[in-house]
C-alpha positions in Angstrom: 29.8 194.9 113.6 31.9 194.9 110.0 35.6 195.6 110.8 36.4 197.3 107.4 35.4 196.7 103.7 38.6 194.2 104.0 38.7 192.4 107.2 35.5 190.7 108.6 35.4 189.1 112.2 33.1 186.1 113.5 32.4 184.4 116.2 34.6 187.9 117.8 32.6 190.1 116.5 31.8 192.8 118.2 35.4 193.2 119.2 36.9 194.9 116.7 36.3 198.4 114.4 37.9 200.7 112.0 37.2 203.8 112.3 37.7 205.6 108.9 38.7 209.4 110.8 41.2 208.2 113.4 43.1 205.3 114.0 42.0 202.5 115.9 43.9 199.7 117.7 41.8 196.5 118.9 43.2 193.1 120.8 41.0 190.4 119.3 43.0 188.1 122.1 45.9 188.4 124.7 46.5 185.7 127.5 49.8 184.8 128.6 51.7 186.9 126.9 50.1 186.0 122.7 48.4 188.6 121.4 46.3 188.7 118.0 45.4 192.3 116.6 44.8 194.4 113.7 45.7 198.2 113.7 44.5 200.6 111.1 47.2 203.2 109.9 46.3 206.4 108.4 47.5 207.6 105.2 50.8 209.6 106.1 51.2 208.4 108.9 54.6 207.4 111.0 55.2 205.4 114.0 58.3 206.2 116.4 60.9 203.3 116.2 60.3 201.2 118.8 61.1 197.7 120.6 59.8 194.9 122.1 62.4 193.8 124.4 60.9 189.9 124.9 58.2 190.0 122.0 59.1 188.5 118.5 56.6 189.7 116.0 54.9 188.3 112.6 53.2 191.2 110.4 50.6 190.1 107.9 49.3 193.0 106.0 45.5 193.0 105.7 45.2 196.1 103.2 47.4 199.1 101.8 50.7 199.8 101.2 53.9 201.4 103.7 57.3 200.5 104.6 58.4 198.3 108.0 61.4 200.8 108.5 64.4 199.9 110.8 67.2 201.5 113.0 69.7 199.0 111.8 68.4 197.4 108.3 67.1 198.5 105.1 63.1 199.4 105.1 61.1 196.5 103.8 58.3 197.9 101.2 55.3 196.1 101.8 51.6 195.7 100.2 48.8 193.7 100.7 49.9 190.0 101.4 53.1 190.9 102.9 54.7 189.1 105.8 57.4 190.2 108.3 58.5 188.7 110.8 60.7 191.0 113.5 62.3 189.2 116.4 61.9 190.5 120.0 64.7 193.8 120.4 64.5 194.9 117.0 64.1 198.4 116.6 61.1 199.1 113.8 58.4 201.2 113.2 55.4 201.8 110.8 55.3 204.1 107.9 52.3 204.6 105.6 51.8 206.7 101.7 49.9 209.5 102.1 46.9 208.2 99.9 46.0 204.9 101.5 44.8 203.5 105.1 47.2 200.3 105.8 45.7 197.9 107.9 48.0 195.0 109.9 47.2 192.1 111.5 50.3 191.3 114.1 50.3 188.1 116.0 53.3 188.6 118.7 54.2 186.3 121.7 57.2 184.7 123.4 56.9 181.5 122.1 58.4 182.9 118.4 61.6 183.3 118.1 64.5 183.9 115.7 66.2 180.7 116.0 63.6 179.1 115.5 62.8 181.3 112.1 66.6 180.7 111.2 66.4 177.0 112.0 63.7 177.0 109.4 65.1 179.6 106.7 68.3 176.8 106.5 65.8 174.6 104.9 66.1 174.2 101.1 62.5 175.4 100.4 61.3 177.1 97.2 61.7 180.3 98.0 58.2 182.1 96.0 55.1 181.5 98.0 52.1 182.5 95.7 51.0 185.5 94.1 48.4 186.0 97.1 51.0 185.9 99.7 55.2 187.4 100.3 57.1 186.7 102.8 60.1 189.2 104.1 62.8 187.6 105.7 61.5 184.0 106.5 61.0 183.6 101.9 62.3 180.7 101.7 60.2 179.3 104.2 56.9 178.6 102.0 55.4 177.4 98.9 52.2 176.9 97.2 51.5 174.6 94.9 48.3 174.6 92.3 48.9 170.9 92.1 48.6 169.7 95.7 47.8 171.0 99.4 51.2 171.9 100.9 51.6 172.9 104.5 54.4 174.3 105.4 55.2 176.3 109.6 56.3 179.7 109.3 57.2 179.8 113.1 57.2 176.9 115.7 58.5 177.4 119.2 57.3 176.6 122.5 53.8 175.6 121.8 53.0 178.3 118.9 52.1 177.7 115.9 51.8 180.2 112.2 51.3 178.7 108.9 50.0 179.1 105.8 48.0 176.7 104.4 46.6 175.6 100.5 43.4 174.3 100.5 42.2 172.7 97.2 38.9 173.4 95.3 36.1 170.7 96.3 38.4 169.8 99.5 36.6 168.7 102.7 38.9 168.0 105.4 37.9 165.3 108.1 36.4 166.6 111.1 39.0 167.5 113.9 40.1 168.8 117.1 43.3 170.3 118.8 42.8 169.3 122.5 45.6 172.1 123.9 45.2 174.5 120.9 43.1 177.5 119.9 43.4 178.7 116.6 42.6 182.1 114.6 42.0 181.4 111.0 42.8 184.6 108.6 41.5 183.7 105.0 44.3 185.1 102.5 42.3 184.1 99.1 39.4 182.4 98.0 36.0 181.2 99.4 34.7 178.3 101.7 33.4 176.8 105.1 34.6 176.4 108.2 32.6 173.7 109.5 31.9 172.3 112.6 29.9 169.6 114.9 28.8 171.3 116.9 28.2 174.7 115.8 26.3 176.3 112.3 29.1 176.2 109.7 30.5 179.6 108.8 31.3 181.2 105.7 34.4 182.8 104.4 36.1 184.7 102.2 39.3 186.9 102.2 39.3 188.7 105.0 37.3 186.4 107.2 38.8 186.0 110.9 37.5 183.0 112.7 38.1 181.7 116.1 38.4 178.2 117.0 38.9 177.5 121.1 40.6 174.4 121.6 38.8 171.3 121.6 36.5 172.0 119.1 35.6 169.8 116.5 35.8 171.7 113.4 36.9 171.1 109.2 37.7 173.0 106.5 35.5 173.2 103.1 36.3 174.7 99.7 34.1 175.5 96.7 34.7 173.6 93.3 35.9 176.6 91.8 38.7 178.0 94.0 41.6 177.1 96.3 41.3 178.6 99.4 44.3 179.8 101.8 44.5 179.9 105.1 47.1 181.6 107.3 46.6 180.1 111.0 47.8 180.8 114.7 47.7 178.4 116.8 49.1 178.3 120.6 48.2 177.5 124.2 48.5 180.9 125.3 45.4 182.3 123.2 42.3 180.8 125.4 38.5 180.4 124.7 37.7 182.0 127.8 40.0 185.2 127.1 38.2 185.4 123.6 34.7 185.3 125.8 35.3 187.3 128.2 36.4 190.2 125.8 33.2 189.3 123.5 31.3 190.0 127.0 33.3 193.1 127.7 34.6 191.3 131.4 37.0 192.6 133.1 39.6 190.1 133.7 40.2 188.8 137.3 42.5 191.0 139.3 45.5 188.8 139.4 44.4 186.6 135.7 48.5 184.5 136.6 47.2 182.8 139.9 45.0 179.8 140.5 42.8 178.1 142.9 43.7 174.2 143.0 42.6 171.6 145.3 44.5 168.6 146.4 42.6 165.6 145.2 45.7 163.3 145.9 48.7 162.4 147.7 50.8 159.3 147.7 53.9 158.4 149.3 56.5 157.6 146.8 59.1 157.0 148.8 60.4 157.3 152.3 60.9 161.2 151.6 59.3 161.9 148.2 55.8 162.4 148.3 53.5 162.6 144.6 50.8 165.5 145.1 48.0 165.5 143.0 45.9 169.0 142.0 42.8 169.9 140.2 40.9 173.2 140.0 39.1 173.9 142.8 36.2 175.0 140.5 36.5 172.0 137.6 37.2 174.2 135.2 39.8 172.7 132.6 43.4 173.7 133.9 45.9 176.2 132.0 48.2 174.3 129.1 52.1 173.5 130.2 54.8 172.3 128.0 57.3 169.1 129.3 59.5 170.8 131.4 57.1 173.2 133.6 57.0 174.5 136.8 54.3 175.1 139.5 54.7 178.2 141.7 52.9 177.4 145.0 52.1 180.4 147.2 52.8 178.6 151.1 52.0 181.5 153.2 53.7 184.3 154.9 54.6 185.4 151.9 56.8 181.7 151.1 56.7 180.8 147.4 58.5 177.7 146.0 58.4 176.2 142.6 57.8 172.5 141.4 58.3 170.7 138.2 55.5 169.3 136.9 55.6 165.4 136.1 52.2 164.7 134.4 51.4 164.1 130.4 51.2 168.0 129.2 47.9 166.5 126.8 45.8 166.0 130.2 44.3 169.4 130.9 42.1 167.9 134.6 45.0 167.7 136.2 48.7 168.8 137.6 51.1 166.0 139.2 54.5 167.0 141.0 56.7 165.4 143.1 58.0 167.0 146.2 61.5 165.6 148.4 61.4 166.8 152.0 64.4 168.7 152.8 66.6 168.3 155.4 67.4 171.7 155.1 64.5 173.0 154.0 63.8 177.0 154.4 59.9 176.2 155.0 59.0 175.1 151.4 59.0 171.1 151.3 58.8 170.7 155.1 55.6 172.9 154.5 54.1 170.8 152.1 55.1 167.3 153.8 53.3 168.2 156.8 50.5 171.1 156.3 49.2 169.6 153.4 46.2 167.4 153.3 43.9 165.5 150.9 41.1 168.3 150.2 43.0 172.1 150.9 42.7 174.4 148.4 46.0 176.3 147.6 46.9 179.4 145.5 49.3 178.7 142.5 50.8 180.8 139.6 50.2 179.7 136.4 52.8 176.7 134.3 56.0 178.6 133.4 58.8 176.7 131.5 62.4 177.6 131.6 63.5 174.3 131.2 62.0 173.3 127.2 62.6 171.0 124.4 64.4 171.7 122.0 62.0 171.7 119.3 65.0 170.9 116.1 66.5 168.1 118.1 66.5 164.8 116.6 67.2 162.7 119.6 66.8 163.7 123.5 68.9 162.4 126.4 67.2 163.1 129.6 69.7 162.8 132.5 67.3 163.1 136.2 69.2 162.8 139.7 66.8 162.0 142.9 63.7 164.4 142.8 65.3 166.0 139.3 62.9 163.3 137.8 60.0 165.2 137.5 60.7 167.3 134.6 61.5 164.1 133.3 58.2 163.0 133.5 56.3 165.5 131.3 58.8 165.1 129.0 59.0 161.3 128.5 55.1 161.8 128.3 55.3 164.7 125.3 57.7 162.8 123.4 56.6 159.3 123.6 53.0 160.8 122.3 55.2 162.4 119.3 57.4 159.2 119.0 60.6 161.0 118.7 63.7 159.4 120.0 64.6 159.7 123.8 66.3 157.5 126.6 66.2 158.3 130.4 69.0 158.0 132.6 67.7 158.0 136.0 70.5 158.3 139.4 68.7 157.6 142.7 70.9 155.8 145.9 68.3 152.0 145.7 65.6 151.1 144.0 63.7 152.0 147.4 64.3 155.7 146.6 63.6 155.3 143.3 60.3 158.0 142.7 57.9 157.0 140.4 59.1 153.7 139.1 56.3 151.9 138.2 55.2 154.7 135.4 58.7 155.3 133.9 58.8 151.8 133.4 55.4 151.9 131.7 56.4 155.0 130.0 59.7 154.5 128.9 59.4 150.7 128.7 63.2 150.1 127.1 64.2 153.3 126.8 65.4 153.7 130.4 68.2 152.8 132.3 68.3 153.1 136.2 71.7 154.1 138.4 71.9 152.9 141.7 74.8 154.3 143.8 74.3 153.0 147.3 75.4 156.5 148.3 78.2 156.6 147.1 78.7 158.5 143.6 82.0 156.9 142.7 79.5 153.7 142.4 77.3 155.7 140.1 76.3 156.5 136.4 79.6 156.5 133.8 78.8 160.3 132.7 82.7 160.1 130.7 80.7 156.6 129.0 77.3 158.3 128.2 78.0 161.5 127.2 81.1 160.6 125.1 79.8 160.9 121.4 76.9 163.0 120.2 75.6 162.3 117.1 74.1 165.2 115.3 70.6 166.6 116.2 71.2 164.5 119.9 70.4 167.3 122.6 71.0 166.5 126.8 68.8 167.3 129.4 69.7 167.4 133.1 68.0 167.9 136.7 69.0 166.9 139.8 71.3 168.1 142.3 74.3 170.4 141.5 77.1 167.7 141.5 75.6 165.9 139.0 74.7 168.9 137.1 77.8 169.9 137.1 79.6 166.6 136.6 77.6 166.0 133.6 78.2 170.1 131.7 81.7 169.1 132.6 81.6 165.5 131.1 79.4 167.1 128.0 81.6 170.3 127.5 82.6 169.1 124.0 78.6 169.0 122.9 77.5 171.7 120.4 76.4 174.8 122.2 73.1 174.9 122.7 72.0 171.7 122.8 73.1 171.1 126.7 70.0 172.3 129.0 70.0 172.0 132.4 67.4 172.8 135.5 68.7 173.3 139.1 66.9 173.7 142.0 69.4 175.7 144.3 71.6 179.3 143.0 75.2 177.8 144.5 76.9 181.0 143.1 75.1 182.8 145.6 76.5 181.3 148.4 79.8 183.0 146.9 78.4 186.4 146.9 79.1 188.5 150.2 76.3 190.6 150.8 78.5 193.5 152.5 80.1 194.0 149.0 76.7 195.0 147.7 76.3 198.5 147.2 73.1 200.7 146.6 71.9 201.8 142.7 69.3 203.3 141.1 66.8 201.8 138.8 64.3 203.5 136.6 60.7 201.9 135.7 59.8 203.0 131.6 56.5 202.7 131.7 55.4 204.2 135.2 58.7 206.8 134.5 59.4 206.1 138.1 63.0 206.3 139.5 63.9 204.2 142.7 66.6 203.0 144.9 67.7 200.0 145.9 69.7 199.7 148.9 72.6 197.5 149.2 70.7 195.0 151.7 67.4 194.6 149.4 67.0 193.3 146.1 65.1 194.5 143.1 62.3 192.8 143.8 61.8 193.4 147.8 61.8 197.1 146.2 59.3 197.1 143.3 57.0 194.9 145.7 57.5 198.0 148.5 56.7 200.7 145.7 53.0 198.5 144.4 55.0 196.6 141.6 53.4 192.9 141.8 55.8 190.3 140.2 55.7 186.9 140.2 58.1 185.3 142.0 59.3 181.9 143.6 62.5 180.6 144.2 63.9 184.4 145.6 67.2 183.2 144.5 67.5 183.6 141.0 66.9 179.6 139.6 63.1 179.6 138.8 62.4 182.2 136.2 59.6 183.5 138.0 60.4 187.1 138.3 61.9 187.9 134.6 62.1 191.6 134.2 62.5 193.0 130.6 65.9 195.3 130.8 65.5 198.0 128.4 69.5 200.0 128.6 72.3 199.4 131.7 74.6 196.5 132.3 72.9 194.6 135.1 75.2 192.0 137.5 73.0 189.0 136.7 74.1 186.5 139.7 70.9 183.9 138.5 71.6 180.6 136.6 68.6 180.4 134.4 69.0 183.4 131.8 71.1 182.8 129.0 74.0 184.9 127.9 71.5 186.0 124.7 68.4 186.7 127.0 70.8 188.3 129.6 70.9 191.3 127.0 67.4 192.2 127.8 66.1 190.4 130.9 67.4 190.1 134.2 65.9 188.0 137.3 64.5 190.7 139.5 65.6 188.9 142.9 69.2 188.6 142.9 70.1 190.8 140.1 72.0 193.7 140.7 73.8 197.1 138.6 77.2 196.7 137.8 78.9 199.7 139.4 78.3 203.3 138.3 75.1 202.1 136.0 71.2 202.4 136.4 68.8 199.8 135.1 65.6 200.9 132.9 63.4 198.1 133.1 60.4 197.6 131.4 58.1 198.0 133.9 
């Protein structure tokens, strides 16, 4: 099935069509929040300004000529070979000429954002990028040269990947595979091959949309007579099986963020920290994580706790955590100590990641108290893979309760050094010692219990901002918060144009989940992320400690938030 005279789809191809009389919008893929699609605008016509509160947006026009008009900056003209990029919350819309069709191809997700694009437009790049390709507002980001392949990222946060890339006539690349990444090609200019091992090679031209799932081996081939470029998007969130099922037309599972993972392992690692090994319950090869992510376990009776994970992010059979039983446990790690055996199958959201890498940091200080190691973990594994430059400063009471020694040592080798305070934290790390020069690019990560946490923002409070990240397993501030000052307000659901009340002794979320509004959610105490609610307009008491004062201007956490008085929240829902 041909999409247009312009844009031709393979291996997907029976996904997507123009229709010449009406507009038509397709999703080639969406999975965890990425989506790749083209849309066909009609000559004359205008979108409404709109937003996407947590959705950054690159355009790459396929065919045609418009405007990308603003509320608050001037209208970009655009043509064929135009890029855009608009960051999440900026208010935009479409607007055609009343001869031509305009045809887009957006890629939008949460893992591009606008730092990262201004991180990148700082660079001193050549600012022209071909005659085949302009770029809006990242142009000095990109360059081709006739005299040599360049590569250069437009975007890179989180995982995802866009770039545009010069292929030389009579270039073969080597055969190649990205374990953890899928990739859609989009061929700009020019004719070739994508080859593969595997798989009959496929020809393109400009226009051609290919799609690669991760791990498959696969090269790029030229002609003699003509360069070939190449705009790619690459990310974990943009699976083979998404693409599949939509070539099959399947209906995805009723809850797609959940899993089914067996316990193929569990190991004491010390008197009160046990290492719990998972794997899915039906061999299939696991979702992708970043260093830094967290595993929602559902318990029962309703109990949901989150855990970070502490295995290499590369090794897709597998999740690892570590889990310290409690004293004061509310059910969650006194659950897992002694219901869980060798064999049981449990029900687990999908990875999510508050607590990421700062992907322009030059050097990275990881700073883990007690069970606030296994963050730690995935991270020593990402970026010992990508040699960049890291030391570990690990706090326990002994050696004894010291989890997971044996592979930090292996891991980290020389880039480690361990803390032993007997119990006592006066005998402890020197925070005033370590943290008392940063160099530039050196970024600090910490997790562990709140004194150190706190100790160390203290001790660091001179650092750059942004360039301090911290994870916390416990909300203290809420434990300051009287629950007989809360009073009852209204909130107001966008979408479902639904209007409800929260009384002064529920919270956001016990309400949605009373009125049929499934969330995701964990921790119920505003410190895991799980239940992030796009806020659209009100000022919202926020009460968690994982949003930032930026992402506090359009999300809240939907169990502890509350309205600040007099106002109603429209949330994106």
């Amino acid at each position: 099935m041909a999409l247009s005279e312009v844009v031709e789809i393979h291996e997907i191809a029976d996904l997507t069509e123009f229709s010449e009389a009406e507009r038509i919008r397709k999703k080639l893929l969406q999975s965890k929040g990425t989506v790749c699609e083209f849309v066909c605008y009609l000559p004359g016509q205008n979108t409404v300004l709109h937003k996407h509160p947590i959705q950054d947006e690159i355009f790459y026009v396929v065919q045609g000529t418009g405007h990308i008009t603003f509320e608050e900056h001037d209208d970009i003209a655009v043509k064929a070979g135009s890029v855009v990029f608009v960051p999440a919350g900026t208010v935009h819309g479409i607007a055609t000429n009343d001869k031509d069709k305009f045809v887009v191809m957006f890629t939008k997700g949460p893992g591009v954002t606008g730092k990262a694009v201004k991180a990148f437009m700082l660079g001193d790049i050549p600012s022209s990028l071909s005659s085949d390709v302009e770029i809006h507002e990242i142009a000095d980001l990109t360059e081709f040269s006739e005299e040599e392949r360049i590569r250069k990222k437009l975007l890179q946060s989180k995982g995802m990947v866009c770039e545009f890339v010069n292929y030389l006539p009579g270039q073969h690349t080597v055969l190649h595979k990205h374990p953890m990444q899928d990739e859609i090609f989009y061929v700009v200019q020019g004719t070739g091959l994508i080859t593969f091992e595997e798989h009959d090679d496929i020809a393109v031209k400009a226009g051609s949309v290919v799609f690669v799932p991760a791990g498959t081996v696969h090269g790029i081939a030229t002609n003699d007579q003509d360069k070939l470029v190449v705009m790619f998007t690459k990310g974990p969130g943009i699976t083979g099986k998404a693409a599949k099922s939509l070539m099959l037309g399947e209906k995805p599972a009723a809850n797609t963020n959940t899993l089914k993972l067996r316990t193929t392992a569990i190991e004491n690692l010390t008197p009160d920290i046990k290492k719990f090994v998972f794997e899915s319950a039906d061999g299939s090869e696991l979702p992708a994580f970043t260093a830094g992510a967290h595993l929602t376990l559902h318990l029962g009776n309703d109990l949901r706790r989150c855990y970070s994970l502490a295995n290499d992010p590369a090794d897709r059979s597998k999740y690892v955590t570590g889990i310290l039983k409690d004293p004061n446990s509310k059910g969650g790690s006194e659950w897992m100590h002694t219901n869980v055996s060798v064999g049981d199958v449990l029900t687990v959201d999908n990875p999510l990641n508050n607590f990421e890498l700062a992907n322009n940091a030059e050097e990275h200080i990881l700073l883990a108290g007690g069970i606030g190691i296994t963050p730690m973990m995935s991270m020593g594994h990402h970026l010992k893979v990508s040699g960049e430059k890291v030391h570990l400063h690990y706090c326990t009471k002994s050696v004894e309760t010291t989890a997971f020694k044996q592979e930090i040592d292996e891991l980290f080798g020389d880039d480690v050094t361990y803390h032993h305070d007997g119990g006592d934290p006066a005998n402890g790390i020197n925070l005033a010692e370590v943290l008392k020069d940063q160099p530039e690019g050196r970024h600090l990560y910490i997790c562990g219990p709140s004194g150190l946490i706190n100790a160390a923002r203290e001790k660091s409070s001179h650092w750059q901002d942004n360039t301090v990240h911290f994870e916390v397993f416990a909300n203290t501030a809420l434990e300051q918060d009287d629950e007989n000052d809360n009073v009852a307000f209204e909130i107001e659901l966008s979408q479902s144009n639904l209007k409800l009340t929260v009384p002064k002794d529920k919270s956001i979320l016990e309400v949605l989940r009373a009125n049929g509004k499934e969330l995701n959610y964990s921790c119920e105490e505003g410190y895991c992320g799980s239940c992030s609610v796009g806020l659209l307009s009100g000022k919202a008491d926020h009460r968690d400690v994982v949003l930032s004062d930026e992402d506090r201007k359009t999300k809240i956490q939907a169990c502890v938030a509350r309205a600040m008085p007099g106002e109603t929240l429209v949330l994106d829902l």
